[in-house]
N, C-alpha and C positions, 0 to 999 in steps of 0.2 A: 644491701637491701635493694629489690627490685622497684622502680618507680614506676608508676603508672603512667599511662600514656599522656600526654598533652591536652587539657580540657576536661580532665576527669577529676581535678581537685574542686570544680567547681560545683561538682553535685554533693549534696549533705545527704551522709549514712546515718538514720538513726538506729542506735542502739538501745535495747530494750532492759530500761536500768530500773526494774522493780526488784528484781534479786540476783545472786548469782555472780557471774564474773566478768561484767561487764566491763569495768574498767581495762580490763587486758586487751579487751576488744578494742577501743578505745585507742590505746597504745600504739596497737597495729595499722590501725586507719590513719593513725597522726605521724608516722616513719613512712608510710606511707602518700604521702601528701592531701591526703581525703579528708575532707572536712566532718567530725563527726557531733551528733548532737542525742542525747541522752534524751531517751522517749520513756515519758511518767503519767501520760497523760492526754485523753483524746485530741487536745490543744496543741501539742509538739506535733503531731501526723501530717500535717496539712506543708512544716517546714522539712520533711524530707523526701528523698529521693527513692531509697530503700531503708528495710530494715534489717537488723541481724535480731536474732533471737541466741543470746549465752546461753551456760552451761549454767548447772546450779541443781536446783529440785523441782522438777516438775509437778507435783501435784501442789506443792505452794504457790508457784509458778503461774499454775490457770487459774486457782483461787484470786491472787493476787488480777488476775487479769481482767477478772470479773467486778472485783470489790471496785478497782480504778476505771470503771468503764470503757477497758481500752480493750474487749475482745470482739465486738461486732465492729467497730470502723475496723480493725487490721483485718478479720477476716474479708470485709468486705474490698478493703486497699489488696488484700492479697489475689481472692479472687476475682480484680479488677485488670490483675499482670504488675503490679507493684514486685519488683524482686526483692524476696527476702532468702536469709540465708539461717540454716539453724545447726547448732553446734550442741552436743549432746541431750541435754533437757530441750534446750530447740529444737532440736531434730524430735525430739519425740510429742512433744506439743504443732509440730505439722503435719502429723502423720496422720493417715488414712487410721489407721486402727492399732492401740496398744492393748498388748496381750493381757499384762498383770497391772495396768493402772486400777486406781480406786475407782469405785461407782460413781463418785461425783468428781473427776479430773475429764477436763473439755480439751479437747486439742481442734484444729484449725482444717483438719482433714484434706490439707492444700496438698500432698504427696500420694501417690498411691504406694505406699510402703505399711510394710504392717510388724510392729516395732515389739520390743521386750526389755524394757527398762530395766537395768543391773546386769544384764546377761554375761556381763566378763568377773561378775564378781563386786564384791566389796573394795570401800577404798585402799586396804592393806594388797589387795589386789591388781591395784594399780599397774599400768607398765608401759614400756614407749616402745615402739618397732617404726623402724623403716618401712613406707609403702610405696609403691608405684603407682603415681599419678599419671592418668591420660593429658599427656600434652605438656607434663613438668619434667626436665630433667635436672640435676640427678633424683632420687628416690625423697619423700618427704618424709622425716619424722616425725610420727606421730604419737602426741600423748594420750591415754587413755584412763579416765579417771573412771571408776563405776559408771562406765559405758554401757547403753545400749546396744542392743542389735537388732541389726536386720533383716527377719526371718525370712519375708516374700518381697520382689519388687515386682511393681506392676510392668507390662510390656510396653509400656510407654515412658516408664525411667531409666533414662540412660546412666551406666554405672559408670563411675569415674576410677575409682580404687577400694581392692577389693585387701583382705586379710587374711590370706588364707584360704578360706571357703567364704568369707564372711563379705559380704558389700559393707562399706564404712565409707564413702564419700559418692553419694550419686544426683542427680538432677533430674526436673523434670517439670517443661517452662520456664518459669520466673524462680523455681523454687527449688534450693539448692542445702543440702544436709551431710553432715560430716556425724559420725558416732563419736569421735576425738574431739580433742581442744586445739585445732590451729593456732587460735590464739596464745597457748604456751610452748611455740613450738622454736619461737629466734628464727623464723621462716613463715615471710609476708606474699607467699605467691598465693595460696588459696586464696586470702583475701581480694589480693589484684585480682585475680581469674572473677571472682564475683564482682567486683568493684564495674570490670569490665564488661558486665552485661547489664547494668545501668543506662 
């Protein structure tokens, strides 16, 4: 497992532990030497550094974001330069615009990406491929669970790994999205690579 450089266990990642699969994230940050702290609550925001946003159901997802009052501080932490990172349903809840969300699902509009929740399918649809990451050698595996995609990236997001035709890991500023679950992958570089712009 890759470790992070020297003075980077000392910043606390929160993870965004209202639904979904957080705990994995969790997992990776702690093999990792990163200190992590499970965000429930506009109260947890203030003791971290970043945040990650899992995977899970988005449209419960910003409901829930709402009901706990935790969706104007993040937005505001985020578009403050707070680095956040979002992993499927996170990715799609920072997105610039979702194509088939519900009429009442808020996303954070921190990316300029313009997204389509399910696009690979159902979960029986499932599947993991090898991608190539800018800057990781060798190739990452990645899982993908009723993943999103991609459709447009704006000219100001830099694409990290692409699938085919398909963009599934790019950035842009503080704000970093994966279509897959890094976190179930037995492979902590993505994480570090984020950890590292903290």
């Amino acid at each position: 497992m890759v470790r992070v450089s020297q003075g980077s266990s000392k910043k606390v990642v929160g993870v965004l532990a209202l639904q979904g699969a957080f705990e994995s994230h969790k997992k990776v940050l702690n093999e990792l030497d990163v200190v992590s702290l499970e965000v429930r609550t506009p109260q947890d925001l203030p003791q971290v550094d970043a945040l990650i946003m899992p995977g899970g159901e988005s449209t419960t997802m910003s409901q829930l974001l709402e009901s706990s009052d935790l969706y104007e501080p993040i937005k505001k932490l985020i578009h403050e330069g707070m680095p956040v990172f979002g992993t499927c349903a996170g990715m799609i809840l920072l997105a610039k615009k979702i194509i088939d969300g519900r009429d009442d699902q808020i996303s954070f509009g921190a990316i300029e990406i313009e997204v389509q929740r399910n696009a690979y399918g159902r979960q029986v649809d499932s599947f993991e491929a090898d991608v190539e990451v800018e800057g990781l050698v060798p190739a990452f595996h990645a899982v993908f669970i009723r993943a999103p995609k991609i459709l447009q990236a704006g000219k100001d997001v830099e694409v990290l790994a692409s699938f085919g035709s398909d963009v599934v890991l790019a950035r842009q500023k503080n704000v970093l999205v994966a279509s897959f679950h890094p976190e179930l992958s037995q492979d902590g570089r993505i994480h570090e690579l984020f950890v590292k712009e903290i």
